[in-house]
C-alpha positions in Angstrom: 6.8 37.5 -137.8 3.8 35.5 -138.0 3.1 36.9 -141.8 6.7 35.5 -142.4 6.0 32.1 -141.2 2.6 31.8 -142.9 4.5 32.7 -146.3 7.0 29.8 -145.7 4.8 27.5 -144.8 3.0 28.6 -148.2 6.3 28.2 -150.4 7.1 25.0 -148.2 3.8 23.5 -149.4 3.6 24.5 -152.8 7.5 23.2 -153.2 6.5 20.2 -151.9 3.5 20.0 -154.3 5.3 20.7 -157.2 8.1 17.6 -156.4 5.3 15.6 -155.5 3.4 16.3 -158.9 6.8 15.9 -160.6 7.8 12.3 -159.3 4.6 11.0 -160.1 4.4 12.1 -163.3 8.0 10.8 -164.1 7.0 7.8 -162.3 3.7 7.3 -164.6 5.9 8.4 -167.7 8.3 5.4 -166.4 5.8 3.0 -165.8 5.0 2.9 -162.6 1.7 2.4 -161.3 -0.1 2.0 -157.7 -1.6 -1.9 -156.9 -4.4 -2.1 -154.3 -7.5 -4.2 -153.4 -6.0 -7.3 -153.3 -7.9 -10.7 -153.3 -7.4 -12.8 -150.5 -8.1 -15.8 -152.4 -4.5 -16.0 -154.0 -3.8 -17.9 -150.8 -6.4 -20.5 -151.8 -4.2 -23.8 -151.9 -7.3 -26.0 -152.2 -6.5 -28.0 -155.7 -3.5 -26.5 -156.2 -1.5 -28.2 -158.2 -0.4 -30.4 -159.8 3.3 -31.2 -158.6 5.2 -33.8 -160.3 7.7 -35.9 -159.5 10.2 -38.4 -160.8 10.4 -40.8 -158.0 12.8 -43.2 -159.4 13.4 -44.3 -162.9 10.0 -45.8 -163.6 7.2 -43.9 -160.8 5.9 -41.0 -161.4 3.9 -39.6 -158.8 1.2 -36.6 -159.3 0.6 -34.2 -156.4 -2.5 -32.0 -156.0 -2.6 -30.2 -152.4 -6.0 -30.1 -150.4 -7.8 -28.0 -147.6 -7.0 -24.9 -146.0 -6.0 -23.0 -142.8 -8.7 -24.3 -140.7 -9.1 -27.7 -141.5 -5.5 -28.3 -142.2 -3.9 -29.6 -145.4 -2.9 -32.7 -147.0 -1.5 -33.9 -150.0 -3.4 -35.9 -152.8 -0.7 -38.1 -154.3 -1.1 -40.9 -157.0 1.9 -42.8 -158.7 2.2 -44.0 -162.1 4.6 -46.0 -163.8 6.7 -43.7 -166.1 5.6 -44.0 -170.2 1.9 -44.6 -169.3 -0.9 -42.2 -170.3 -1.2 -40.0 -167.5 -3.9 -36.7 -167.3 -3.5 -34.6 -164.9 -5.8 -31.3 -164.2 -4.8 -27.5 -162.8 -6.9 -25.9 -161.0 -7.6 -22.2 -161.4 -8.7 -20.9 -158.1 -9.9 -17.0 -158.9 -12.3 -18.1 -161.3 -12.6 -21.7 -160.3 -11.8 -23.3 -164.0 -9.4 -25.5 -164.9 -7.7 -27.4 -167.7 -6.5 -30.7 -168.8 -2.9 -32.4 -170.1 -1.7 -35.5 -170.5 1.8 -36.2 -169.1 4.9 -36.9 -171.5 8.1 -37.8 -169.9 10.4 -37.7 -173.2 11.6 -33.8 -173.2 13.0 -33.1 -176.5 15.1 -29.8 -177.0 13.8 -27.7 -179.2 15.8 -25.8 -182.7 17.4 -22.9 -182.6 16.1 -21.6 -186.4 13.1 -21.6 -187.9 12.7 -20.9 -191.4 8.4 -21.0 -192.2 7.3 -17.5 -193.0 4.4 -18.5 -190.9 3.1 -15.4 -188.3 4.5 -14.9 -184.8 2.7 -13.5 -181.4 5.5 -12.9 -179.5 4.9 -12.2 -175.5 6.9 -12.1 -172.4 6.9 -10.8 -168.5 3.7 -12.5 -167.8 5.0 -13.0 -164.2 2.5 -15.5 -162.8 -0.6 -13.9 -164.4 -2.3 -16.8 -165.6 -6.0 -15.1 -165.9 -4.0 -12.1 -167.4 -2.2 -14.6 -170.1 -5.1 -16.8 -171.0 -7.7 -14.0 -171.8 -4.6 -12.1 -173.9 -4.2 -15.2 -175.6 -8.0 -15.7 -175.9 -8.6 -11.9 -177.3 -5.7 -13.0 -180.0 -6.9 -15.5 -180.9 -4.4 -17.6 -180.6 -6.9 -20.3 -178.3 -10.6 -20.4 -177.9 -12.6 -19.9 -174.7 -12.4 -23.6 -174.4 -8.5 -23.0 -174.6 -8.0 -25.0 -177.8 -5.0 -23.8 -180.2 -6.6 -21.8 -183.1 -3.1 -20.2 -184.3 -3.3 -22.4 -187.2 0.9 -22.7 -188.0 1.8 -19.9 -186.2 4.3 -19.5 -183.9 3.2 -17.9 -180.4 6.8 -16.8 -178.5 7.1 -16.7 -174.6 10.3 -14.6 -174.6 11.1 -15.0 -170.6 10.2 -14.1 -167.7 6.3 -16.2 -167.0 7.3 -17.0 -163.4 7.7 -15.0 -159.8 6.0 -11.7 -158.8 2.6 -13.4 -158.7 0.6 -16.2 -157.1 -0.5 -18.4 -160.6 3.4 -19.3 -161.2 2.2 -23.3 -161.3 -1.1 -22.5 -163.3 0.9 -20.9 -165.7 3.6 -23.4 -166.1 1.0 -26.0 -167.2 -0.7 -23.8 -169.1 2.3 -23.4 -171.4 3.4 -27.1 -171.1 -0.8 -28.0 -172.6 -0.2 -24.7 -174.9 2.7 -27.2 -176.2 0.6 -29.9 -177.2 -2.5 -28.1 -178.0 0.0 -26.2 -180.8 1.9 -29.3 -181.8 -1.8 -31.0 -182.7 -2.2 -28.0 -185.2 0.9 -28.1 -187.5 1.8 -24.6 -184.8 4.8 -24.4 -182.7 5.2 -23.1 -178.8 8.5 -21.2 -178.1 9.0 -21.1 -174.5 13.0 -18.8 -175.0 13.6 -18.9 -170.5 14.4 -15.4 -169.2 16.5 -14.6 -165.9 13.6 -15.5 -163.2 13.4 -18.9 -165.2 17.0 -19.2 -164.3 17.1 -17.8 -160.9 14.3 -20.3 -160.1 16.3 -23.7 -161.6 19.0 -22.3 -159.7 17.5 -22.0 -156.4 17.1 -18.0 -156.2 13.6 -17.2 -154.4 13.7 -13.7 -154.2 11.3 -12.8 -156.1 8.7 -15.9 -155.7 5.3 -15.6 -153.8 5.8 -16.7 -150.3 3.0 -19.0 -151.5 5.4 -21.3 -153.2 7.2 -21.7 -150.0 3.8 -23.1 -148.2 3.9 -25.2 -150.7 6.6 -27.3 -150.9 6.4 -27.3 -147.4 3.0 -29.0 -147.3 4.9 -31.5 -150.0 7.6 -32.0 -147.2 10.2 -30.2 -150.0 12.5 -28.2 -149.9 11.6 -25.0 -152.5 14.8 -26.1 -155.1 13.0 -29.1 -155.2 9.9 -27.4 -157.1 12.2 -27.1 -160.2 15.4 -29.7 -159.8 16.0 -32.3 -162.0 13.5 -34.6 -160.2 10.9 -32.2 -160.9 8.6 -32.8 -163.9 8.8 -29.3 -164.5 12.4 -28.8 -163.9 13.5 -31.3 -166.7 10.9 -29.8 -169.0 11.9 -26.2 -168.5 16.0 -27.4 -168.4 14.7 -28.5 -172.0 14.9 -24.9 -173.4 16.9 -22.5 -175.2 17.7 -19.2 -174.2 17.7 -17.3 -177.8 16.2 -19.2 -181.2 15.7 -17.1 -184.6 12.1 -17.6 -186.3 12.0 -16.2 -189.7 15.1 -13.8 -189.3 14.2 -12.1 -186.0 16.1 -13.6 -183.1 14.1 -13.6 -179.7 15.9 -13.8 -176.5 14.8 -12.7 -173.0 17.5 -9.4 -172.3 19.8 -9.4 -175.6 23.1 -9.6 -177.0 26.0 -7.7 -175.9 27.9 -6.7 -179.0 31.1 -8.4 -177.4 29.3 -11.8 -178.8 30.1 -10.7 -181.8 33.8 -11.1 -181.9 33.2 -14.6 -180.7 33.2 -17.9 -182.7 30.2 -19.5 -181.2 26.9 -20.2 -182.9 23.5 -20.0 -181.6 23.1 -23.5 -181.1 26.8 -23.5 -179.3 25.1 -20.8 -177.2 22.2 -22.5 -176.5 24.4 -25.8 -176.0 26.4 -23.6 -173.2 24.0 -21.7 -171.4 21.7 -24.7 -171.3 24.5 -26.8 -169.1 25.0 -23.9 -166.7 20.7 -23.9 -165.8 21.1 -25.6 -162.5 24.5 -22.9 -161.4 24.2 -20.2 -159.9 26.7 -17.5 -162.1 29.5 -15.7 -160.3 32.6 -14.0 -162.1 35.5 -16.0 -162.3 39.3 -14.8 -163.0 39.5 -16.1 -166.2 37.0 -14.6 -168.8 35.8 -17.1 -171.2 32.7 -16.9 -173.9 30.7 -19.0 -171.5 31.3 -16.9 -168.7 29.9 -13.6 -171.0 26.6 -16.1 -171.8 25.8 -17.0 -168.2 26.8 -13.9 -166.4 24.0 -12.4 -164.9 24.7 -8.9 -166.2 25.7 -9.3 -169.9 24.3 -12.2 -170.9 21.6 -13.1 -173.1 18.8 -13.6 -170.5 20.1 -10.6 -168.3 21.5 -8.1 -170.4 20.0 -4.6 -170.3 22.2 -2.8 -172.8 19.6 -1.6 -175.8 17.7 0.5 -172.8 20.7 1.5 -170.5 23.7 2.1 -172.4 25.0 4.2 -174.8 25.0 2.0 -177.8 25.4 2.6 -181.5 24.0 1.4 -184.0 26.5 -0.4 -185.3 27.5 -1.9 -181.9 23.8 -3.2 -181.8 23.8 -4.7 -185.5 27.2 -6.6 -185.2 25.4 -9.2 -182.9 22.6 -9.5 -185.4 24.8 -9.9 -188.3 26.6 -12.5 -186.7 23.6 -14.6 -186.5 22.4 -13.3 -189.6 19.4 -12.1 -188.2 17.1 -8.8 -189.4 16.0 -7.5 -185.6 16.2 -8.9 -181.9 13.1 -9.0 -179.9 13.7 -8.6 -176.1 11.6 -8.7 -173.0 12.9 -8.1 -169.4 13.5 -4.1 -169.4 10.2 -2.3 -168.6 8.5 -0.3 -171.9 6.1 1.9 -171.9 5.2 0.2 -175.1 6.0 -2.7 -177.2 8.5 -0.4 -179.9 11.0 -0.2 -182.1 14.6 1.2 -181.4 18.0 1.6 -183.4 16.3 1.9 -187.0 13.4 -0.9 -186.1 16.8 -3.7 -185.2 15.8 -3.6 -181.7 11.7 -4.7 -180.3 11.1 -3.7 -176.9 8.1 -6.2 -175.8 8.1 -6.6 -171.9 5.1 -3.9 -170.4 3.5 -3.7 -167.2 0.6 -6.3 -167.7 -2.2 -6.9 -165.4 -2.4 -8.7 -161.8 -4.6 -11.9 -161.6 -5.7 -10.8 -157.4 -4.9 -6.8 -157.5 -6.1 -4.2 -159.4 -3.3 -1.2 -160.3 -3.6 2.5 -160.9 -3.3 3.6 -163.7 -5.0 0.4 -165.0 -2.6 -1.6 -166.9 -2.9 -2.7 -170.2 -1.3 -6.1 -172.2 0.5 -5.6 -175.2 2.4 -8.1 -177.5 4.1 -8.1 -181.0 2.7 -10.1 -184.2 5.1 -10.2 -187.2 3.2 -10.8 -190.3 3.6 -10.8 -193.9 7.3 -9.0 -193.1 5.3 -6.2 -191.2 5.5 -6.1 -187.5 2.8 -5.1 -185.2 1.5 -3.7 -181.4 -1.0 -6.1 -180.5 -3.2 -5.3 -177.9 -5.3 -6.8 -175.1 -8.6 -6.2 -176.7 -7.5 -8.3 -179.8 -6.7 -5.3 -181.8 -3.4 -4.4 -183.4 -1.4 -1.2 -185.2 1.5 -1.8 -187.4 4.6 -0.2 -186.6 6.4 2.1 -188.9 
């Protein structure tokens, strides 16, 4: 009896073993990893900031917060009158750097094409990793160490996704909005296409935000939706944006495009037009099917749709929405790759990967990867600055 026991005890274990083994190798193959040793000071609200805010039609007013848990905290708030020259500062806390913009209040909406044949550095799911974000770009060089633009013409594209998960959300915001100008002074060009967590954000869906962003528009005596409504700086800047845009052929948008779009009449700046004036509502089916209730549903349209990876499409079914827009491939972020690659005879560019945590490290340690196209060739760019062309 008790040489019965011992022996299933044994095959017990050694079953258990084997799953074990087995789920975290499928879980590695997948993409999943282990975080640990957090660092407390992504709780650090000392200079955080800044928060801006239209207070009427001509007073801005610029919001840094100050202190901590012991001492309390208060709110450092200076008004301006709206069209002056305004500089404002963010502060960095992990590595205690920051960097300088100047404030302009006259949001233009970006093009949909762009015909240059300049390069591209294309990026997206940074999630709040401003350190992680800055050094890629750094390594790129697409900025210096002093963070000025040395792109040249080139087009660097943030396909979605550069908020939530992560305590650097506001750190990364600016850092895009000075990315802007830094680009703009340089004959190069900032694409900022807005993925789902952009949405959910402008449409008052916290779910996935830091409780940290919580604190803080508390501190501000806000409500959270107030972060990103339309009397938020940053809300009219990001409600600025499109949701797809084609540079030199390749279309970039944050999920994709179900092949339904394609037996539609709209064009991509009709799609942008649409999508853009349903930012601030929150999506939910409605009886009566329409084009612009396929663009902003959150499962099929083009900031949320998960088709290339998920469903059985052909590759016809994936080139009809790319012929509509006369485009050569779509380059998408939002579904997990192991890799930045190539699907459905190169038409489809898988670009979102696990990158790096500004306050945790992760086991396996993660890597940063982005696509350049260059020259007509596209390559896997990676965090050490060097890059492998994909075949």
């Amino acid at each position: 009896m008790k040489t019965k026991l011992l022996r299933y005890f044994k095959h017990l274990f050694l079953t258990i073993l084997v799953l074990g083994i087995t789920a975290v190798l499928i879980g590695l193959y997948m993409g999943a990893s282990l975080n640990y040793a957090d660092r407390p000071g992504k709780w650090n609200m000392e200079k955080e900031g800044p928060y801006v805010f239209f207070e009427n039609d001509s007073v801005l007013s610029v919001n840094h917060i100050r202190g901590n848990r012991d001492k309390g905290f208060y709110v450092d708030k200076k008004e301006y009158p709206i069209g002056s020259e305004i500089e404002a500062t963010s502060y960095f806390s992990l590595d205690a750097t920051d960097f300088n913009f100047s404030l302009k209040t006259d949001f233009k909406t970006p093009k949909t094409t762009y015909d240059d044949g300049n390069k591209i550095l294309a990026i997206s799911d940074i999630e709040s990793g401003y350190k992680t974000f800055r050094d890629f770009l750094i390594n790129s060089k697409v900025i210096d160490a002093e963070l000025n633009w040395t792109f040249g013409n080139g087009h660097l594209v943030l396909v979605g996704d550069f908020v939530d998960r992560g305590f650097s959300t506001t750190q990364v915001l600016w850092f895009i909005y000075k990315l802007e100008q830094e680009a703009q002074k340089k004959g190069g060009m900032v694409h900022f296409i807005l993925g789902n967590h952009e949405l959910k954000n402008l449409q008052g869906n916290y779910g996935a935000a830091s409780d940290k962003y919580l604190a803080v528009s508390n501190i501000l005596e806000k409500q959270q939706f107030e972060l990103y409504n339309s009397d938020s700086f940053i809300g009219r800047w990001l409600s600025s944006k499109n949701t797809v845009e084609r540079i030199n052929g390749n279309l970039f948008t944050h999920g994709g495009l179900h092949p339904d779009l394609a037996d539609t009449n709209i064009s991509l700046e009709q799609l942008n037009e649409t999508v853009r004036k349903n930012y601030y509502k929150a999506y939910y089916p409605k009886a009566t099917k329409s084009t612009e209730q396929m663009l902003v549903s959150t499962r099929i349209g083009p900031s949320w749709y998960r088709g290339y990876f998920r469903e059985n499409l052909t590759q016809e079914e994936v080139e009809r929405g790319l012929d509509k827009f006369d485009a050569k491939a779509v380059i998408v972020g939002h579904t997990i790759q192991r890799k930045v690659n190539r699907k459905f005879q190169g038409k489809v560019i898988g670009i979102d990967v696990h990158h790096p945590k500004d306050y945790s490290k992760s086991w396996p340690k993660r890597r940063s990867e982005a696509l350049m196209i260059e020259g007509g060739k596209y390559y896997r760019v990676f965090d050490n600055g060097g890059r492998r062309e994909m075949l």
